[in-house]
N, C-alpha and C positions, 0 to 999 in steps of 0.2 A: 118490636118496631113495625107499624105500618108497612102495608104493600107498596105505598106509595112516597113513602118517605125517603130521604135518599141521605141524610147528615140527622144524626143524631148524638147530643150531649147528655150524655147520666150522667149527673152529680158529679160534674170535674170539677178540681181543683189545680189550680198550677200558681208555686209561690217563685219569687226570685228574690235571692238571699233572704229567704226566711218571711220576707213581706209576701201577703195575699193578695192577689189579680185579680180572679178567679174562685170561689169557693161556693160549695156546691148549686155548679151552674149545669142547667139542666134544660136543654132547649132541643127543639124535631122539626126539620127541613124537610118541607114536601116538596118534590121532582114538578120541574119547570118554574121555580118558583124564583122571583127575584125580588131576594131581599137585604133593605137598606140596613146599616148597622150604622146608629149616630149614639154619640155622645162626647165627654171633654177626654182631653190629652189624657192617656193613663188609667182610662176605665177599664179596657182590656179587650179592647175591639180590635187589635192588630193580633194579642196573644190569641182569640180564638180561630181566629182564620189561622194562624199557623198550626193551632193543633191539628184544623181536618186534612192538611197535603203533609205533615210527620216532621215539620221543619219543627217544631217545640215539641214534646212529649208530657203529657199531663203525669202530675206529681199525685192524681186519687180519681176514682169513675172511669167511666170509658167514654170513648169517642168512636163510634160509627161512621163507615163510611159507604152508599153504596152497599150494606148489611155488613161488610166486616168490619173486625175489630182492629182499630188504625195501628195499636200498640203489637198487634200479630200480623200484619202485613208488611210484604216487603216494601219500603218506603220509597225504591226507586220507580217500579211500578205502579204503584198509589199515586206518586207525582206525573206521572206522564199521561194519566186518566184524568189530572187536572189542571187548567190552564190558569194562570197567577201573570196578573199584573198589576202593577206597583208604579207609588209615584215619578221615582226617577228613573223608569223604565228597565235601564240594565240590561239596554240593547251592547252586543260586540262593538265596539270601534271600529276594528280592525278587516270586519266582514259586510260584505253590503246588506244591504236590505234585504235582499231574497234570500242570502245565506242565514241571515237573524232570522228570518220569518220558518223557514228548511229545518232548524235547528235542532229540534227536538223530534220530531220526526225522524231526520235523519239520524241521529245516533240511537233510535231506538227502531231503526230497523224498517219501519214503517215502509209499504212497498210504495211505490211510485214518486219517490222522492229525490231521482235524480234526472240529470239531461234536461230533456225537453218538458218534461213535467213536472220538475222540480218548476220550472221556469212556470211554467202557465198554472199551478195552483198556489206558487204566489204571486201572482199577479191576480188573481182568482181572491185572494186575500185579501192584497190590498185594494181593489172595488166594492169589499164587502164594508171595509172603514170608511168607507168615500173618499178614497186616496188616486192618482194617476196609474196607472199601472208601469209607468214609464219610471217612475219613481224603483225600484226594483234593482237597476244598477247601481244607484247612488250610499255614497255611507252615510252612516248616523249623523254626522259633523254639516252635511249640509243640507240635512231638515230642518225646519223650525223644531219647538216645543210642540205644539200640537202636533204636528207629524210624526214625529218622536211618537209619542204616547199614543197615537194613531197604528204604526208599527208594533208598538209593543201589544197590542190586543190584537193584530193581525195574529202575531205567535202564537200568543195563549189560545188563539183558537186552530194554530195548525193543525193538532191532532188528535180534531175533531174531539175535545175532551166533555165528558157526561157535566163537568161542574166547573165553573167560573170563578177565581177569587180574585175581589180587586182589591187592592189596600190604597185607599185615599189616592184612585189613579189619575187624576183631574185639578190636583190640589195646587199644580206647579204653573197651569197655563192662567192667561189672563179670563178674564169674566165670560168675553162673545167666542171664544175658540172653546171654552167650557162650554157653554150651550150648545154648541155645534158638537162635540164629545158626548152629552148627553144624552141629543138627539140620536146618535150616530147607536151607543148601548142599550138604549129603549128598540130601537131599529132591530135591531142582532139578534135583542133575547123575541120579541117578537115573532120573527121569520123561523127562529134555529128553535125556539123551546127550552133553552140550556139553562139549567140552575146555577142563577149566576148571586152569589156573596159579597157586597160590594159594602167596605166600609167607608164614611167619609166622617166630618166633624161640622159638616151645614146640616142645617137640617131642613133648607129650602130643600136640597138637591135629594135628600134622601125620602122626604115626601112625595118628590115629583116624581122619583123613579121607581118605588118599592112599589110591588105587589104587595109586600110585608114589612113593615116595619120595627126594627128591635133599638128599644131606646135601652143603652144601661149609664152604669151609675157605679163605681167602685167597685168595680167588678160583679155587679146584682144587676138582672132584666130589670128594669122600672116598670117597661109597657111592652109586647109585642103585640102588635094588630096590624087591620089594612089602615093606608094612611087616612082616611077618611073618617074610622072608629080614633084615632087617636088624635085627629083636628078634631072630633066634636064630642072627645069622653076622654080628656086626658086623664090617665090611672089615677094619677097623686100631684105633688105642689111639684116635684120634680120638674116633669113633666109638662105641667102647666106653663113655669118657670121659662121652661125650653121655648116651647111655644111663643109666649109674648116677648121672648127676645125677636125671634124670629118674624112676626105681623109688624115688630117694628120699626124693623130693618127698611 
């Protein structure tokens, strides 16, 4: 592996009930890099983000994370070095905003995460989403959707983690508060440098936002490039296919 690589896939495999996702997939993430992952429902772009945080375990090859091997690290640890957010966000209910945002920090110990500083690094958080800071006492229930998902990426980045995973985190709000989320992650990886995973199934948003792009296709890379080389050298008809759905939208 590269000095500079930070996720790497040797030849995984990973089937579910005996169907193949997965097979031999073979991809290497370089540190600060933010990259898009499109393609249709069931290609296998949710199964590979779960192999690098240890939520799925591959059925052949290994999975690198950070230089260790995912399958010999402790997987509570591993997760807490990476922040994961997801569509329906799977903030508490029950706990306010600051406590959701505390959350993982705090059960992993993390110092300065209680009182007055609990209080002011998230609020610290939530300015960095373009959020109120005032917002902090309130619960889940009386956010909107974008603020919701606005929140749930305040977490993922409470602590302070090396690697970003989004699973289709934008998919649920309407079109101008999606832009506004866009803005908001292009902003973040920018300022912070954090390698951030971000799958969707547009492939406007995945253009706009990759540094890199990975198109697949039944579980096979079709293309990885910048988006640039793959608007003006799409690999194959796949590819192409993609493309002019998309200039016609």
């Amino acid at each position: 592996m590269r000095m500079d690589s930070v996720i790497r896939f040797e030849h995984v495999a990973k089937r579910y009930d005996g169907q193949s996702v997965l097979e031999d997939f073979s991809l290497e993430v370089e540190n600060g890099e933010f990259l898009t992952i499109v393609g249709r429902s069931g290609c296998g772009k949710t199964t590979a983000l779960k192999l690098i945080n240890g939520l799925l375990a591959a059925d052949g090859g290994c999975v690198y994370v950070m230089g260790e091997d995912v399958s010999r690290t402790d997987v509570i640890s591993l997760r807490r070095r990476i922040g994961y957010a997801i569509q329906n966000v799977g903030l508490f209910p029950h706990m306010t905003v600051e406590k959701n945002i505390a959350y993982v920090p705090s059960i992993s110990g993390l110092p300065g995460w209680k009182g007055a500083e609990r209080r002011e690094k998230a609020r610290s958080l939530l300015m960095r989403v373009g959020l109120e800071p005032e917002l902090a006492g309130r619960y889940p229930r009386e956010l909107s959707g974008g603020q919701r998902q606005r929140v749930g990426i305040a977490r993922a980045l409470a602590a302070n983690p090396e690697i970003l995973l989004m699973d289709e985190p934008f998919g649920a709000v309407d079109e101008i508060t999606r832009g506004f989320l866009q803005d908001e992650i292009a902003r973040i990886h920018k300022e912070t440098g954090i390698t951030i995973l971000f799958v969707t199934h547009d492939v406007n948003e995945a253009l706009r936002l990759g540094t890199k792009v990975l198109v697949m296709d039944q579980g096979k890379i079709q293309q990885y490039a910048a988006p640039a080389e793959i608007k003006c050298h799409p690999a194959n008809d796949f590819v192409r296919a993609l493309l002019g759905r998309t200039l016609d939208r």
